[in-house]
Each structure stands twice: as structure tokens, then as C-alpha cells.
C-alpha positions as CSV (number, residue, x, y, z in Angstrom):
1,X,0.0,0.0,0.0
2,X,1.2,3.1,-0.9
3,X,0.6,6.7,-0.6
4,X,0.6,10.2,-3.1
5,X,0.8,13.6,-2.5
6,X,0.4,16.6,-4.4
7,X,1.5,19.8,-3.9
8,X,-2.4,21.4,-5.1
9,X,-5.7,20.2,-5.1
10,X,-5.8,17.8,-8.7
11,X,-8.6,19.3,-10.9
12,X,-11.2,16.6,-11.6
13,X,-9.6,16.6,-15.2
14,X,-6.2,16.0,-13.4
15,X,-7.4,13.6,-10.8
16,X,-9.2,11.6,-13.7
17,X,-5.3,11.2,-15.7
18,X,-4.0,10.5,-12.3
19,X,-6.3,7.4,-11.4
20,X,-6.4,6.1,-15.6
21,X,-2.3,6.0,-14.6
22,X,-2.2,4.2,-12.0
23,X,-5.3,1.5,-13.4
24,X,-2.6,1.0,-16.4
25,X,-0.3,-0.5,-13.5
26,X,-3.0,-2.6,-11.1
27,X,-3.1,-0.3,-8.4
28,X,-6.6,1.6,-7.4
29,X,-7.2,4.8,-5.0
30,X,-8.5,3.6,-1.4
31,X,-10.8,7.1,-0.7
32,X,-11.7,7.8,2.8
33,X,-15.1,7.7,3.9
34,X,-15.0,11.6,4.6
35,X,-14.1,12.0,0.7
36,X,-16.6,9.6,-0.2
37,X,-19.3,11.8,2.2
38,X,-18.2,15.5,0.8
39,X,-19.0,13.9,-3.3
40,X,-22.1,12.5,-1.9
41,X,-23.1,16.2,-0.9
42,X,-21.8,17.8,-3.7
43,X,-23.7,15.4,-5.9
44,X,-26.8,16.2,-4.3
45,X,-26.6,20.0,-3.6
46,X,-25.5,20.0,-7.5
47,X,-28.8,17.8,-8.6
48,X,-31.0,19.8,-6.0
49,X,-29.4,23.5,-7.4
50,X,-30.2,22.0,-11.2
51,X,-33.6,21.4,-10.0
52,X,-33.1,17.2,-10.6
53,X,-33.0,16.4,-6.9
54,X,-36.2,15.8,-4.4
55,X,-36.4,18.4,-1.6
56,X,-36.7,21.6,-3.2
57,X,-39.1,22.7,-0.4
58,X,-37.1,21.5,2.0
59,X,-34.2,22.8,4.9
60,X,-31.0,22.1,3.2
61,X,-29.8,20.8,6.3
62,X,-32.7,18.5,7.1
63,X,-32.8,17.2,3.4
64,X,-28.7,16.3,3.5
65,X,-29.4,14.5,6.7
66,X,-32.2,12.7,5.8
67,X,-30.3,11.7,2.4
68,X,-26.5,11.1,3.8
69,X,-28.0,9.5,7.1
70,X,-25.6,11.7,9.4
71,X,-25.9,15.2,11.6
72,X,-25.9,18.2,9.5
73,X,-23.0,19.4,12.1
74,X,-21.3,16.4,11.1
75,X,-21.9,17.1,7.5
76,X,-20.7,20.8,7.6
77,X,-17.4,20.1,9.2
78,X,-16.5,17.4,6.5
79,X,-17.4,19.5,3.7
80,X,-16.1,22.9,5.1
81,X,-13.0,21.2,5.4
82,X,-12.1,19.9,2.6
83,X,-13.5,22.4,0.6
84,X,-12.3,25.9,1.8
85,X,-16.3,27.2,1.6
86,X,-19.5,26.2,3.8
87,X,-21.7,23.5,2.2
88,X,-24.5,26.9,2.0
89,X,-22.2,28.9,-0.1
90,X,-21.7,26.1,-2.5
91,X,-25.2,25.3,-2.5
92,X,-25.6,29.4,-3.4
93,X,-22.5,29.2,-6.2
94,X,-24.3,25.8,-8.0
95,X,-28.2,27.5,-8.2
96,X,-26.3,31.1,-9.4
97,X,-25.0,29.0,-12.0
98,X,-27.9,27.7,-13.3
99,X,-29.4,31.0,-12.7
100,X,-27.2,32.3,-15.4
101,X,-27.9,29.6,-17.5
102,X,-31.6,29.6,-17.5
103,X,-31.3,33.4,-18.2
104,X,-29.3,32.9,-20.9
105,X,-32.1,30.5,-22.2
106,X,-34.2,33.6,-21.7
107,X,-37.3,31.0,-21.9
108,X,-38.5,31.9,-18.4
109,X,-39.2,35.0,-16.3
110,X,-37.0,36.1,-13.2
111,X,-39.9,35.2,-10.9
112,X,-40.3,31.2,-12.9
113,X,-36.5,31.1,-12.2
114,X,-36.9,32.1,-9.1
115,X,-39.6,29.9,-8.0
116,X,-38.2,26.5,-9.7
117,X,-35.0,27.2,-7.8
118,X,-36.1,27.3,-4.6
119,X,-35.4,31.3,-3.7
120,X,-37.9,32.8,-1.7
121,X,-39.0,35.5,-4.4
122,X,-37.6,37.7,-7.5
123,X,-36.3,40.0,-5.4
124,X,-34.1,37.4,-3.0
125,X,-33.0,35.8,-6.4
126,X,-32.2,39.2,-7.6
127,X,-30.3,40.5,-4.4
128,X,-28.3,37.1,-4.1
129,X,-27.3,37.4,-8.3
130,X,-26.0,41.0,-7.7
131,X,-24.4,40.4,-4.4
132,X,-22.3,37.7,-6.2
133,X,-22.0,39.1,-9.8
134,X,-22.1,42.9,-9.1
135,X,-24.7,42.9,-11.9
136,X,-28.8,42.0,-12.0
137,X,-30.3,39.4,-13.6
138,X,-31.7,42.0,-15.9
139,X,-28.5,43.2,-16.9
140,X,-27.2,39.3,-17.2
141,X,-29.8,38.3,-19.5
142,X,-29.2,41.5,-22.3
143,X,-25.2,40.2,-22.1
144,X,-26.2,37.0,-22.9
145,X,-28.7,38.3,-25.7
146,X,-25.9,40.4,-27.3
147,X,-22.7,37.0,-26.9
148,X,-25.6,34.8,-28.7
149,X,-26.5,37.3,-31.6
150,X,-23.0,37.7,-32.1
151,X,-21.3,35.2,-35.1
């Protein structure tokens, strides 16, 4: 049994190369159980943000529990930890994301956005997009207009 170490965290492109290496030569990565926990969350904070997961009308906290089978506490601490950020400010990065892409879709009002999401109204969507992108959803969505008219 053996051991690697890297000097960064591996990207998942990098981390991919790394474990198709070391297949080629029989060996496999052992991940730890707290690993194994924090892509459990991310997995479902990323299916709940992209409106795919169950829950939506649920506590974060209380719908993580309920799927992972451990204390949200418990939960936080793992993921804080090995990710620099707190599992809510992840959660709040992934549903910006789709935000942005759902705007760019331009299919759907702010408040239909809003709603599928899970943000409490327009307004909360729009206060969270600004706070985070320094520009409205408004202003988002006629950038996105403009890059996709463009050849």
C-alpha cells in the first residue's frame, strides 16, 4: 500500500489522468469515507441547485441529513474542510450557476426562475445574483442576448 501527494488540489480533469495511470499499473485509489461523504453532498446540492433532486421545499440541512444518514453538524465540518467554503455557499455558487444559464435560455421570467429554484422570491433571487455578480439578472440576461446574436 502506498501513498501520493500533491503539492495542489488535482482538478477533476487531473485527478481523472491521475487514477487512468495508475489502473494501467493494477493499483486503485482507497478514498476515505470523509471524501466519499463530501462527493455525496456535492452530488446532491449540484442535482437539488439543477432542480433534478427531491427536496426543493425543503431545509437544506434537514434534506442532507435525511439523504447522507448523518448530523448536518457532522456534515458541515467534513465539507467545510475539505473544501475551503460552507456547504450553504456552495449550494448558493451551484443555483447562481444555473441562474445564469436559465437566463441565458431567456425562456423563463426572473420570478419562474426564481420559483423553480427554490429562492424565496424575484427580489431574493435578484439580491443574491448581484451580491455575487455585481450585476442584475436583468442586466445578465441582455449580455447573454448580445454573446448569442453575435457570429
Amino acid at each position: 500500500m502506498g501513498q501520493a501527494t500533491f503539492p495542489k488540489k488535482l482538478t477533476p480533469q487531473e485527478r481523472a489522468a491521475f487514477l487512468r495511470g495508475i489502473k494501467q499499473h493494477g493499483f486503485d485509489l482507497l478514498e476515505t469515507r470523509q471524501s466519499k461523504t463530501v462527493e455525496a453532498i456535492k452530488r446532491l446540492l449540484l442535482d437539488r441547485a439543477s432542480n433534478r433532486g427531491s427536496g426543493l421545499g425543503e431545509n437544506l440541512s434537514s434534506y442532507l441529513s435525511r439523504e447522507l444518514k448523518y448530523e448536518y453538524g457532522h456534515l458541515s465540518k467534513v465539507f467545510s474542510k475539505s473544501q475551503g467554503v460552507t456547504i450553504e455557499r456552495f449550494f448558493t455558487l451551484q443555483r447562481l450557476d444555473r441562474v445564469k444559464e436559465l437566463l441565458a435560455y431567456d425562456e423563463q421570467s426572473i420570478t419562474e426562475i426564481a420559483s423553480e429554484l427554490g429562492f424565496s422570491s424575484s427580489a431574493h433571487l435578484s439580491a443574491t445574483f448581484k451580491k455575487e455578480t455585481g450585476m442584475t439578472p436583468r442586466e445578465f440576461r441582455k449580455i447573454a442576448a448580445k454573446s448569442r446574436k453575435m457570429p
